[in-house]
ROMAR-597157 format. One record per residue: x, y, z of N, C-alpha, C, O, CB in turn; residue in three letters. Coordinates in nm, 3 decimals, decimal comma. Glycine has a CB too. Layout:
BEGIN
+---------+---------+---------+---------+---------+---------+---------+---------+---------+---------+---------+---------+---------+---------+---------+------+
!     nxx !     nyy !     nzz !    caxx !    cayy !    cazz !     cxx !     cyy !     czz !     oxx !     oyy !     ozz !    cbxx !    cbyy !    cbzz ! code !
+---------+---------+---------+---------+---------+---------+---------+---------+---------+---------+---------+---------+---------+---------+---------+------+
!       X !       Y !       Z !       X !       Y !       Z !       X !       Y !       Z !       X !       Y !       Z !       X !       Y !       Z !  ala !
...
+---------+---------+---------+---------+---------+---------+---------+---------+---------+---------+---------+---------+---------+---------+---------+------+
end
This chain:
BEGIN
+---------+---------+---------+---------+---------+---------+---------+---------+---------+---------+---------+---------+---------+---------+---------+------+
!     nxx !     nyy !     nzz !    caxx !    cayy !    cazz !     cxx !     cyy !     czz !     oxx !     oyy !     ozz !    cbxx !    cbyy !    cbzz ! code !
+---------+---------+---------+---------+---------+---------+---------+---------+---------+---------+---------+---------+---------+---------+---------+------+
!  -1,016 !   1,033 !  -2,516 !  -0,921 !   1,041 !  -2,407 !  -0,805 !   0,946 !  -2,439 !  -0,836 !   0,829 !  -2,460 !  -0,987 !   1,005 !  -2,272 !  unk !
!  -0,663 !   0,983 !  -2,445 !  -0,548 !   0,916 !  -2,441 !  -0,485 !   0,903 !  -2,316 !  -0,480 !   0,986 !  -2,225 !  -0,469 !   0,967 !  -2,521 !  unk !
!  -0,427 !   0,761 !  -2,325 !  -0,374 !   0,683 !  -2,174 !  -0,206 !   0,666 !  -2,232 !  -0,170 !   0,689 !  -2,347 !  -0,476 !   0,483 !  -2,127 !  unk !
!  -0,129 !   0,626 !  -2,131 !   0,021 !   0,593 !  -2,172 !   0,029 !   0,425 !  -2,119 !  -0,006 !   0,432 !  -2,001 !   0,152 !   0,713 !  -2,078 !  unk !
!   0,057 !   0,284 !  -2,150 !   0,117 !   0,232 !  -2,061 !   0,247 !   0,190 !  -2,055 !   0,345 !   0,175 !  -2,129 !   0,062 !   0,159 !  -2,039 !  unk !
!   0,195 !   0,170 !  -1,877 !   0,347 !   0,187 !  -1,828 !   0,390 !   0,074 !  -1,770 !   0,325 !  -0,028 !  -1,748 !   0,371 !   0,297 !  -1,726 !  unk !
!   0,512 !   0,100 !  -1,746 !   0,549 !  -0,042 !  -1,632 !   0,511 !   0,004 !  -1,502 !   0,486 !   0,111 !  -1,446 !   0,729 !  -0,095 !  -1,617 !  unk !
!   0,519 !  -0,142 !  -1,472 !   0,472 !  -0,184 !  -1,313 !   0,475 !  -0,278 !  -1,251 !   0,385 !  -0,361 !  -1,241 !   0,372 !  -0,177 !  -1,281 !  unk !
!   0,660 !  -0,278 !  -1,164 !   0,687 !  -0,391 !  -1,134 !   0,747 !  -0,481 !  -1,242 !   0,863 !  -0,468 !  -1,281 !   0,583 !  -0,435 !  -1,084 !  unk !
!   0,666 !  -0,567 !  -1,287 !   0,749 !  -0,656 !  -1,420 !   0,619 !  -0,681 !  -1,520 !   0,636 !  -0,760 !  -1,612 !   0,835 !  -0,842 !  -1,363 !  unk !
!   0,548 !  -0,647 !  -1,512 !   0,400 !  -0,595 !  -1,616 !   0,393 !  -0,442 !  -1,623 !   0,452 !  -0,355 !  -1,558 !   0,228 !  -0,646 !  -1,540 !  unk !
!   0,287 !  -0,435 !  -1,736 !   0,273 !  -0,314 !  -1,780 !   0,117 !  -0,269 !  -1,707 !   0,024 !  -0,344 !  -1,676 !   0,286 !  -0,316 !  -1,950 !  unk !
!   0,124 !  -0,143 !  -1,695 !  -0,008 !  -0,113 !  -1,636 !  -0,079 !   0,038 !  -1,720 !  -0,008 !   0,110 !  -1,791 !   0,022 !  -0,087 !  -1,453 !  unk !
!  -0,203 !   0,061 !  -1,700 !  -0,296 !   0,131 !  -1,759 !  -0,349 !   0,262 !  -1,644 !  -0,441 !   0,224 !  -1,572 !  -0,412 !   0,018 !  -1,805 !  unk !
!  -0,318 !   0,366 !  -1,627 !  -0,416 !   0,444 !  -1,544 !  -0,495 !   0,498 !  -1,576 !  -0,469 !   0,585 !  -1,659 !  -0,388 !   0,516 !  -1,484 !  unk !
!  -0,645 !   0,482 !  -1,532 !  -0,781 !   0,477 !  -1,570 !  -0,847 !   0,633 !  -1,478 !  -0,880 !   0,639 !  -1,359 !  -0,855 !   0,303 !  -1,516 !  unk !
!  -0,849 !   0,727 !  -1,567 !  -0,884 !   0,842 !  -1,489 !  -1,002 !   0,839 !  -1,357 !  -1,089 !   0,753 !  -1,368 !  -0,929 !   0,935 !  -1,597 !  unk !
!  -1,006 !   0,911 !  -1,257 !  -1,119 !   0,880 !  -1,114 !  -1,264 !   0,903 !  -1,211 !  -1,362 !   0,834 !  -1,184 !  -1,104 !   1,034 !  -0,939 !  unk !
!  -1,269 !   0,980 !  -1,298 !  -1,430 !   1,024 !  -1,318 !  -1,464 !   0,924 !  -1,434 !  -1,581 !   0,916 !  -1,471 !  -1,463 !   1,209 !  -1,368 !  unk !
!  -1,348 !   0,833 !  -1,507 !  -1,417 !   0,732 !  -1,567 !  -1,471 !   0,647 !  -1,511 !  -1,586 !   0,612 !  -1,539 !  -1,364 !   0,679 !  -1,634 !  unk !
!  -1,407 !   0,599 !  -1,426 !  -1,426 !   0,501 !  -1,304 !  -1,583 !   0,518 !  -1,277 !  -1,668 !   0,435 !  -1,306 !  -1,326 !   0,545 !  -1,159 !  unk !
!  -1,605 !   0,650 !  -1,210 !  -1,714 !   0,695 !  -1,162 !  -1,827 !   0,665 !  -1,253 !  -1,926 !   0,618 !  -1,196 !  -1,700 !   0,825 !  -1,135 !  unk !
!  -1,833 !   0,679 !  -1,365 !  -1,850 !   0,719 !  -1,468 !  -1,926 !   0,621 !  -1,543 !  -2,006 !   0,648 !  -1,633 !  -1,743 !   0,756 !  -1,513 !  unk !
!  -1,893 !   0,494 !  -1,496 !  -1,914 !   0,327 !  -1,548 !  -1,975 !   0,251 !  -1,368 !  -2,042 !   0,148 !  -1,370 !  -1,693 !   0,232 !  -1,626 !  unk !
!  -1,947 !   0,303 !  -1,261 !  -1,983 !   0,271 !  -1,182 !  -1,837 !   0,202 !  -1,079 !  -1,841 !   0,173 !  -0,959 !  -2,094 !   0,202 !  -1,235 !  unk !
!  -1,726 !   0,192 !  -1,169 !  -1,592 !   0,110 !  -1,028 !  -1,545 !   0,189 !  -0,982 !  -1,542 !   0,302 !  -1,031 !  -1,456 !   0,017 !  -1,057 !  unk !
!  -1,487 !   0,153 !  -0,861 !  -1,384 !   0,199 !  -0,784 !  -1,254 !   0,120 !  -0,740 !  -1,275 !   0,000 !  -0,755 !  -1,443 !   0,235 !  -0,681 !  unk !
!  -1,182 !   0,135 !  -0,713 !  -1,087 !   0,111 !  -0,629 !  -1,077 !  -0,050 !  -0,591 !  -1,157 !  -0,091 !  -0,507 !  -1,111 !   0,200 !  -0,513 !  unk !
!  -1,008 !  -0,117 !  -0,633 !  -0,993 !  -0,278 !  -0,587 !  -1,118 !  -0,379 !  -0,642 !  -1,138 !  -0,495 !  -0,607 !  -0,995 !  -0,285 !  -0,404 !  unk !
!  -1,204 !  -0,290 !  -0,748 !  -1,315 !  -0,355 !  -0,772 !  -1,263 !  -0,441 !  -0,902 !  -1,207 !  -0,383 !  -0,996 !  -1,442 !  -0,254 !  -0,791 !  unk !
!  -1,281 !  -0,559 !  -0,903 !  -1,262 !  -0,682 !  -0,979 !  -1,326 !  -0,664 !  -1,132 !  -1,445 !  -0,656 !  -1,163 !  -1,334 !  -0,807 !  -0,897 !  unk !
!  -1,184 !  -0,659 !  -1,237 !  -1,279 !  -0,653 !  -1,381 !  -1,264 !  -0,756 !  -1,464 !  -1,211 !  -0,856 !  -1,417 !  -1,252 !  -0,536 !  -1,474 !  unk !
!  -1,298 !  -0,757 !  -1,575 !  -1,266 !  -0,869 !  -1,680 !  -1,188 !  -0,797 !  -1,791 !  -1,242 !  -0,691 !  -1,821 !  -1,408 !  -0,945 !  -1,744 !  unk !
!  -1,073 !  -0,825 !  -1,864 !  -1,065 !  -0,769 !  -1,984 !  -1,053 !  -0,914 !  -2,122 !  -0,995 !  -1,020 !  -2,145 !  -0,920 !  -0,656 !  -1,967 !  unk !
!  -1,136 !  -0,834 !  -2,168 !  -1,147 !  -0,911 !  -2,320 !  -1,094 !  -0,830 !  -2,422 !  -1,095 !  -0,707 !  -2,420 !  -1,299 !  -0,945 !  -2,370 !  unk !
!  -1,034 !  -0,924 !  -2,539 !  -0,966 !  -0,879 !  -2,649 !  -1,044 !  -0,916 !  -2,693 !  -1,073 !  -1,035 !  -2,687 !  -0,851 !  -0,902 !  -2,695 !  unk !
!  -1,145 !  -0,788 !  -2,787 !  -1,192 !  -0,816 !  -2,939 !  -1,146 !  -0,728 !  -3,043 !  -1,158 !  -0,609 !  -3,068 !  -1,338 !  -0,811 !  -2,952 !  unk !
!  -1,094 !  -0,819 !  -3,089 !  -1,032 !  -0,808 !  -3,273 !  -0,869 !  -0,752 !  -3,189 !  -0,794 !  -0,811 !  -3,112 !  -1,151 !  -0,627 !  -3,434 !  unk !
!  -0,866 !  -0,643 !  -3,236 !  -0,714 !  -0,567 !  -3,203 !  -0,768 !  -0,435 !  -3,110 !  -0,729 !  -0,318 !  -3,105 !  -0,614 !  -0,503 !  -3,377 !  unk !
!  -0,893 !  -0,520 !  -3,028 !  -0,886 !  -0,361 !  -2,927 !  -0,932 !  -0,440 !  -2,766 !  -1,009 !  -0,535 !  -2,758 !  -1,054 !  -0,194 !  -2,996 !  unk !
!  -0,886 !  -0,396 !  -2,688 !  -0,948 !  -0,422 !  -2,531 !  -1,066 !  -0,381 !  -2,507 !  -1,117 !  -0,284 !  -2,562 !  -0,879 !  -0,359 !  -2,422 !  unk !
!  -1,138 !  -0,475 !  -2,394 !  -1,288 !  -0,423 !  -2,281 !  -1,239 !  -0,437 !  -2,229 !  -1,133 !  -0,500 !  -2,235 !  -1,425 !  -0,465 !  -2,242 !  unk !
!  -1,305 !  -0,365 !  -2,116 !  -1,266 !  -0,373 !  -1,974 !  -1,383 !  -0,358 !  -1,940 !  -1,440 !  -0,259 !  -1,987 !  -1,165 !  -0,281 !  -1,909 !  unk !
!  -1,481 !  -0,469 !  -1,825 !  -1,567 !  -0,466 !  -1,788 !  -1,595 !  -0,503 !  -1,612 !  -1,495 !  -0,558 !  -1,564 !  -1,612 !  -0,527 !  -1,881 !  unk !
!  -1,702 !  -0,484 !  -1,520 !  -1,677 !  -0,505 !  -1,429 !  -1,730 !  -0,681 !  -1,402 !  -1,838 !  -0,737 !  -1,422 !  -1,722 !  -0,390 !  -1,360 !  unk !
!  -1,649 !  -0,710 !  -1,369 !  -1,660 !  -0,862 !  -1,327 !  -1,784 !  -0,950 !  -1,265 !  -1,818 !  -0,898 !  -1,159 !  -1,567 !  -0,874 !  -1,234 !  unk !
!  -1,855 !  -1,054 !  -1,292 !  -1,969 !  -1,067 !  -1,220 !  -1,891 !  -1,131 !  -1,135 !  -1,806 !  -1,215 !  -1,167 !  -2,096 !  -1,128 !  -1,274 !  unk !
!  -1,926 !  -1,082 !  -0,989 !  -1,898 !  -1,184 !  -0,898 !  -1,993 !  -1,249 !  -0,853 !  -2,112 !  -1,218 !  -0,864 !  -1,838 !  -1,149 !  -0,803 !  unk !
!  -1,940 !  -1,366 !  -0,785 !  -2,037 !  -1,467 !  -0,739 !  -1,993 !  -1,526 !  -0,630 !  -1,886 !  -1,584 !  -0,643 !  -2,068 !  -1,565 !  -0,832 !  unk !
!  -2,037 !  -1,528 !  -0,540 !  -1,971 !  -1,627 !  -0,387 !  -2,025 !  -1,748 !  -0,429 !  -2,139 !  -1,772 !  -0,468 !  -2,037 !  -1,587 !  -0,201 !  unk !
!  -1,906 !  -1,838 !  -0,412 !  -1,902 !  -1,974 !  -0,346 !  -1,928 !  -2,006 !  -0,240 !  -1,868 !  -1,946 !  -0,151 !  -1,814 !  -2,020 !  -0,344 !  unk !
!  -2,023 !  -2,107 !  -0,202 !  -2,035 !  -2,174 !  -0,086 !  -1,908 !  -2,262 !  -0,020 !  -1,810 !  -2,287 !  -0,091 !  -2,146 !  -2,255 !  -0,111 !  unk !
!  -1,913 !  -2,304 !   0,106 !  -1,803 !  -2,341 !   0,136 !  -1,781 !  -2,480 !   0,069 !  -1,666 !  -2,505 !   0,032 !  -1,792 !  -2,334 !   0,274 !  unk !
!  -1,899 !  -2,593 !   0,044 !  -1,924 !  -2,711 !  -0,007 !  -1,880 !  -2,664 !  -0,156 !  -1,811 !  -2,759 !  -0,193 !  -2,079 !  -2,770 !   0,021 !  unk !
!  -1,882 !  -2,568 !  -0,263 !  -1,837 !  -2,551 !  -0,391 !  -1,639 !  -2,516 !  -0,374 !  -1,544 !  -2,557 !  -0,441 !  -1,946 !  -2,407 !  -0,463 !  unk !
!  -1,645 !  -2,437 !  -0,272 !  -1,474 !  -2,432 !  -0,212 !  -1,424 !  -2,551 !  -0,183 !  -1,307 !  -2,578 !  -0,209 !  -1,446 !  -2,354 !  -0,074 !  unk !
!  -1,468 !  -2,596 !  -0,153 !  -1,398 !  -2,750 !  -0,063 !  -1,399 !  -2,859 !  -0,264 !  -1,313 !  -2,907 !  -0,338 !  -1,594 !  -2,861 !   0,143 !  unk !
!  -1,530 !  -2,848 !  -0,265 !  -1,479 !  -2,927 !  -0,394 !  -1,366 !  -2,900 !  -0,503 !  -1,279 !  -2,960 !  -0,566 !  -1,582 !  -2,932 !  -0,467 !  unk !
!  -1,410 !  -2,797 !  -0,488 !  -1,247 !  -2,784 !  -0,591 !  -1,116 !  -2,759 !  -0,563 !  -1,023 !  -2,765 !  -0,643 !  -1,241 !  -2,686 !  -0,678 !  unk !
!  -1,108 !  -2,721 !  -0,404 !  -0,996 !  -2,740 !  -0,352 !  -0,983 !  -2,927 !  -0,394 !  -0,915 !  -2,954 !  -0,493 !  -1,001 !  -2,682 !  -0,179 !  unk !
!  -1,031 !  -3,012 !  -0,337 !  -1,005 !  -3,123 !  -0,334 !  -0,994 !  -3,227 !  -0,469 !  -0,920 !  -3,321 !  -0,499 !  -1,086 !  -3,151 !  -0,252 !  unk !
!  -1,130 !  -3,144 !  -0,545 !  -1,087 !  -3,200 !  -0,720 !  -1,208 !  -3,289 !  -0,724 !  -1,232 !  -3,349 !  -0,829 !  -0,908 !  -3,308 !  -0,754 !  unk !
!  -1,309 !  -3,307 !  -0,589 !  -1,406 !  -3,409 !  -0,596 !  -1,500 !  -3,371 !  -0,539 !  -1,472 !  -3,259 !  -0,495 !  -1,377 !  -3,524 !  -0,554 !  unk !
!  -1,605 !  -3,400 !  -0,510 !  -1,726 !  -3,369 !  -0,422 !  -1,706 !  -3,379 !  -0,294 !  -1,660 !  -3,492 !  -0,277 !  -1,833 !  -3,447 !  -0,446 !  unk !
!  -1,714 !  -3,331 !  -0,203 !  -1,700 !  -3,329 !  -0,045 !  -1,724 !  -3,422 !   0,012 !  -1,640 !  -3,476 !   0,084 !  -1,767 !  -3,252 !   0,022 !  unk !
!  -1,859 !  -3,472 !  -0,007 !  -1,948 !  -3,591 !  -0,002 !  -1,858 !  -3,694 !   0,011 !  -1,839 !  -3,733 !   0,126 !  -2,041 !  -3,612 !  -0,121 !  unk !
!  -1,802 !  -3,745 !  -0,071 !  -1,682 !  -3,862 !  -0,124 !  -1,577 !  -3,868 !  -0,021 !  -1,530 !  -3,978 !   0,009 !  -1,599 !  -3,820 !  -0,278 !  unk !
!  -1,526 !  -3,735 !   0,048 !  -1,424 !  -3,775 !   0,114 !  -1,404 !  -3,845 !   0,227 !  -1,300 !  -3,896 !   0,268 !  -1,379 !  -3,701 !   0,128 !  unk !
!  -1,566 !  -3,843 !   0,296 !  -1,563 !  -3,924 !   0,423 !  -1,510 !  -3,823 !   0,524 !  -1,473 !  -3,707 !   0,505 !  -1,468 !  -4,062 !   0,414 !  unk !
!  -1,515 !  -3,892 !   0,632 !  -1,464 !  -3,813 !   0,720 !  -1,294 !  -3,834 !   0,787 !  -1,243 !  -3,946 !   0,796 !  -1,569 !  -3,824 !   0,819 !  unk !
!  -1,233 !  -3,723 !   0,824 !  -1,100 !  -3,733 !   0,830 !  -1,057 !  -3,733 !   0,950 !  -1,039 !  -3,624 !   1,005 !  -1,040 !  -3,648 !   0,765 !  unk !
!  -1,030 !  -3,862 !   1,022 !  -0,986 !  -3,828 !   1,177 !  -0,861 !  -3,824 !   1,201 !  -0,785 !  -3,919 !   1,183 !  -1,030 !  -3,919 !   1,277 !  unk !
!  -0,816 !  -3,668 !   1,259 !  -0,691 !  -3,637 !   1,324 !  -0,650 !  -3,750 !   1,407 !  -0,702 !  -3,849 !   1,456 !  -0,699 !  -3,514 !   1,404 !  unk !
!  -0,475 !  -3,664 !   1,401 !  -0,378 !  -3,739 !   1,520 !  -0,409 !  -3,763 !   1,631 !  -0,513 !  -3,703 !   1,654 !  -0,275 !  -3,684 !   1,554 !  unk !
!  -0,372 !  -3,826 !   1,727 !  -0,422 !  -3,857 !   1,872 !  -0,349 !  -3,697 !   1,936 !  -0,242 !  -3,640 !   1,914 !  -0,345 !  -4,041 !   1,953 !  unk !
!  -0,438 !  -3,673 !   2,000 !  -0,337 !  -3,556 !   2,138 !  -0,206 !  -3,560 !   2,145 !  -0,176 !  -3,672 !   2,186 !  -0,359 !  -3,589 !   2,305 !  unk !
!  -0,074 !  -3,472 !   2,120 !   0,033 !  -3,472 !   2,128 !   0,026 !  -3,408 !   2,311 !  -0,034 !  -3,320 !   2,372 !   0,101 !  -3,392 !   1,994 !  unk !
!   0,134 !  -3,523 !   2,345 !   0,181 !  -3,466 !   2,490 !   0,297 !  -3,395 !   2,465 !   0,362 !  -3,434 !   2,368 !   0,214 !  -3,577 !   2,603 !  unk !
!   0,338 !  -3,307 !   2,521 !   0,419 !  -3,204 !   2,520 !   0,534 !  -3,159 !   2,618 !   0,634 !  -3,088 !   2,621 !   0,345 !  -3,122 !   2,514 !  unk !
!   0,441 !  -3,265 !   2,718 !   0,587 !  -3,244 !   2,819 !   0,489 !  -3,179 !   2,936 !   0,368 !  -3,167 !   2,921 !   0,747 !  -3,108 !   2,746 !  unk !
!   0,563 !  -3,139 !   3,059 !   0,517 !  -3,051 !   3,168 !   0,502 !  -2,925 !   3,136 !   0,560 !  -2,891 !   3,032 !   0,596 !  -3,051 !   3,275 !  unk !
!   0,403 !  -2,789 !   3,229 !   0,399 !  -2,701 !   3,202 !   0,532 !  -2,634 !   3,222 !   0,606 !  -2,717 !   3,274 !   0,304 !  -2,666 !   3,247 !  unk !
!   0,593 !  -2,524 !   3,203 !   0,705 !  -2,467 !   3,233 !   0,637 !  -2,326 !   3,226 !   0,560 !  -2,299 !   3,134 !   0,833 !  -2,504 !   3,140 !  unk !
!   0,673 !  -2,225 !   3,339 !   0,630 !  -2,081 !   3,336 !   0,485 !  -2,078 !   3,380 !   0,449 !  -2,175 !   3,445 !   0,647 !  -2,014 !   3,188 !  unk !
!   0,387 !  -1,971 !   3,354 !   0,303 !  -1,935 !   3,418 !   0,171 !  -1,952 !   3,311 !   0,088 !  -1,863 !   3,298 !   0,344 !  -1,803 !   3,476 !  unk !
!   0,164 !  -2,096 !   3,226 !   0,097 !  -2,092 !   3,147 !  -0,070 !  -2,126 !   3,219 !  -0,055 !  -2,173 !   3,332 !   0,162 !  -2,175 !   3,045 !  unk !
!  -0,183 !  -2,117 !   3,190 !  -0,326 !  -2,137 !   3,218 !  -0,375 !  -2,223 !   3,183 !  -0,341 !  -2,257 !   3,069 !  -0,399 !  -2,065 !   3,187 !  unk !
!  -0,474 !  -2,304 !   3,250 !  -0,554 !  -2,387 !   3,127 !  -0,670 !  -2,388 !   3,170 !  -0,760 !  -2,441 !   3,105 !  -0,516 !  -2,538 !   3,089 !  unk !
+---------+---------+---------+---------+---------+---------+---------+---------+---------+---------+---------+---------+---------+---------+---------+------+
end
């Protein structure tokens, strides 16, 4: 089977026929890997893995969660009187 690529946007892109897809098991928005070996492409489907929120937070921050202690906000901002038909 021969493909063309094309542009797309300001990269080049690949269209991957529906019954290959099928074919290997992806669909649509499903996450792959591509590897270059030698002078040819894979394209494989990606292992995913969820992060916990404690593995998110660490590397958002660059450190263990643990370490940061705890972070206490600003005091209550007053705002003034109500104005209009607000609830509380």
């Amino acid at each position: 089977m021969y493909a063309t690529i094309q542009k797309w946007g300001n990269s080049q892109g690949l269209r991957i026929p529906k019954a290959v897809l099928e074919s290997v098991g992806l669909r649509e928005n499903d996450r792959v890997e591509i590897l270059q070996v030698g002078n040819s492409l894979q394209i494989r489907a990606a292992a995913v893995r969820h992060r916990t929120l404690e593995e998110r937070l660490t590397s958002f921050y660059g450190r263990d969660v643990r370490e940061l202690g705890r972070v206490d906000g600003e005091p209550e901002v007053d705002w003034g009187k109500s104005e209009g038909a607000e609830e509380w």
